[in-house]
C-alpha positions in Angstrom: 17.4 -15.8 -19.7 18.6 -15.3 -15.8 15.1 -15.9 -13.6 15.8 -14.2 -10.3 13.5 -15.4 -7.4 12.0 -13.0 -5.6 12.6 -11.9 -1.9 10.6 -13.4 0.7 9.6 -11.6 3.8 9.5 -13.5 7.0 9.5 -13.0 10.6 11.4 -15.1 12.4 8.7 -17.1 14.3 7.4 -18.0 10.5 11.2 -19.0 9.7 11.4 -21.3 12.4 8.0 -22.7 11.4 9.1 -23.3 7.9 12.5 -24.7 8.8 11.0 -27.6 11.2 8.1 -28.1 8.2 10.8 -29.0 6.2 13.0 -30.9 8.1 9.9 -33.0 9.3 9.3 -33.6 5.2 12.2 -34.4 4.8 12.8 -36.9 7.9 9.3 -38.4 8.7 7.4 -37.7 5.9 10.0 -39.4 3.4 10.2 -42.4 5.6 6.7 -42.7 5.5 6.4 -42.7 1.6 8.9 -45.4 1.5 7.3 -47.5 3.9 3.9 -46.8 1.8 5.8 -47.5 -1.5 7.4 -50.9 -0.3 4.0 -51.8 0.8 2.6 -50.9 -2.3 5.0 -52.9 -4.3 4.6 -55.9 -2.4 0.8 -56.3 -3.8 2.3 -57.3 -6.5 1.0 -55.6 -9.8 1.5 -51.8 -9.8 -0.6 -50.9 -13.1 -3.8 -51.2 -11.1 -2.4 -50.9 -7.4 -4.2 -47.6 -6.0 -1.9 -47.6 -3.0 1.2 -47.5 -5.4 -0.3 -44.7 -7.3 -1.5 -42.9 -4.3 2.4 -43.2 -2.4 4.1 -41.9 -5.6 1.5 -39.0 -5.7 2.4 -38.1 -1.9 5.8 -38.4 -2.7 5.8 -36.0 -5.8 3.3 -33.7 -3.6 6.3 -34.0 -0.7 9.4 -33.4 -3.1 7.8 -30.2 -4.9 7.0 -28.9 -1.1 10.7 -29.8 0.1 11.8 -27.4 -3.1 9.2 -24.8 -2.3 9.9 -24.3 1.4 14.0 -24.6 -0.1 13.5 -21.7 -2.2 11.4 -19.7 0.8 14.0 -20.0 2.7 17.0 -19.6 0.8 15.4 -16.2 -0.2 13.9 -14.9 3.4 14.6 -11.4 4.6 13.9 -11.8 8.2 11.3 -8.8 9.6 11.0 -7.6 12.8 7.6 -5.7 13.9 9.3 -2.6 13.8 7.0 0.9 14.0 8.2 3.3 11.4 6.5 6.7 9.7 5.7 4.9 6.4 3.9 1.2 5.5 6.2 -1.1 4.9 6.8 -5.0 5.2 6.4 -5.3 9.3 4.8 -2.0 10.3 0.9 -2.5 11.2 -1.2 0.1 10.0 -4.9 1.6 10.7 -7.2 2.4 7.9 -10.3 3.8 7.2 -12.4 2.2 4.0 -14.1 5.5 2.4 -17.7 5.0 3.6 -17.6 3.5 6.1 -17.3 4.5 9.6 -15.0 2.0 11.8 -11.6 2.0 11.1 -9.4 -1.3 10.2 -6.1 -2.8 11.2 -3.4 -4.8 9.1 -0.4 -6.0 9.6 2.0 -5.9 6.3 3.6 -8.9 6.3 5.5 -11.5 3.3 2.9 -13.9 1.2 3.9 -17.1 3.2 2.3 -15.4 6.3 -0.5 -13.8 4.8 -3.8 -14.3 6.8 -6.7 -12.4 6.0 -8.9 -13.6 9.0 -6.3 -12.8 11.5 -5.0 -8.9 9.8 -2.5 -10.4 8.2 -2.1 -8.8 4.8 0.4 -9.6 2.1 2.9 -7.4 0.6 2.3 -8.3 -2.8 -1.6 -8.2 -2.4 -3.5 -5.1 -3.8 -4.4 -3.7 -0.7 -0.8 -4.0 0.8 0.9 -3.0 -2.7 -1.2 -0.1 -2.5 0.0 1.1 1.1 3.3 0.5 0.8 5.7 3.5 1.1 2.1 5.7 2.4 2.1 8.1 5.5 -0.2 8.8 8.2 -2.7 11.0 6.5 -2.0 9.5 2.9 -4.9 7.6 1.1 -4.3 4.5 -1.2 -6.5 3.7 -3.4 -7.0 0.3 -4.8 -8.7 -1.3 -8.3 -11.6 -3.9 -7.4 -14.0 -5.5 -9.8 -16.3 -3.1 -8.4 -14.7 -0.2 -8.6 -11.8 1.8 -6.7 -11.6 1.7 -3.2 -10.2 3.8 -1.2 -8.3 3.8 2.2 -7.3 6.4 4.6 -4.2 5.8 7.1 -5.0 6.5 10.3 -2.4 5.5 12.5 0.8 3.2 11.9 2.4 1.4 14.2 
């Protein structure tokens, strides 16, 4: 069976971000794991040695983020903000809630960016899955535990 990884929006301030992540891992962080492992070792028994165990936990914790930020980044399509007459990854968009009576702002952006608190919205999340490909004018509508919810675009920028 062929597993095909997913694309992975980015912009390029998040690339760079990710790129100095992992060459600090990969640098600093893996020297430090081998100092803490040598250390470890030299306690003598490692069956009971709670530093040992600790080290080789950082340093499985550290290898799967090395392969994680890897496949990011072998798989990142680069987005600029860009203003455009539909949602899409990039654009930032105004809604209005159905009920309520102040409107709301999100920007559509890849999953490694996603930020909730800061309008920051991912592609792949219900809300942003829902918008995508919507007009000014369009409503998306989107399944909760309680109940639909429903969104008006207002504005995109």
């Amino acid at each position: 069976m062929l597993f095909c990884r997913p694309m992975e929006y980015l912009t390029l301030e998040k690339k760079k971000e990710l790129e100095l992540e992992l060459k600090t891992l990969k640098t600093v962080r893996r020297k430090e794991i081998a100092d803490a492992l040598e250390y470890a070792k030299s306690l003598g028994d490692l069956s009971e040695n709670a530093e040992y165990h600790q080290a080789r936990e950082d340093q499985a914790n550290t290898e799967d983020r090395i392969v994680h930020l890897e496949q990011i980044l072998k798989n990142a399509v680069i987005m600029d903000k860009h203003h455009s007459g539909i949602v899409e990854v990039g654009t930032t968009v105004m809604v209005m809630k159905k009920g309520e009576k102040s409107e709301r702002q999100f920007s559509i952006v890849g999953s490694e960016e996603a930020d909730s608190l800061a309008g920051k919205i991912s592609n792949e999340s219900p809300l942003g899955k829902a918008l995508l490909g919507k007009k000014k004018g369009d409503q998306a509508t989107v399944s909760t535990p309680k109940g639909d919810v429903v969104y008006t675009i207002k504005e995109i920028a």
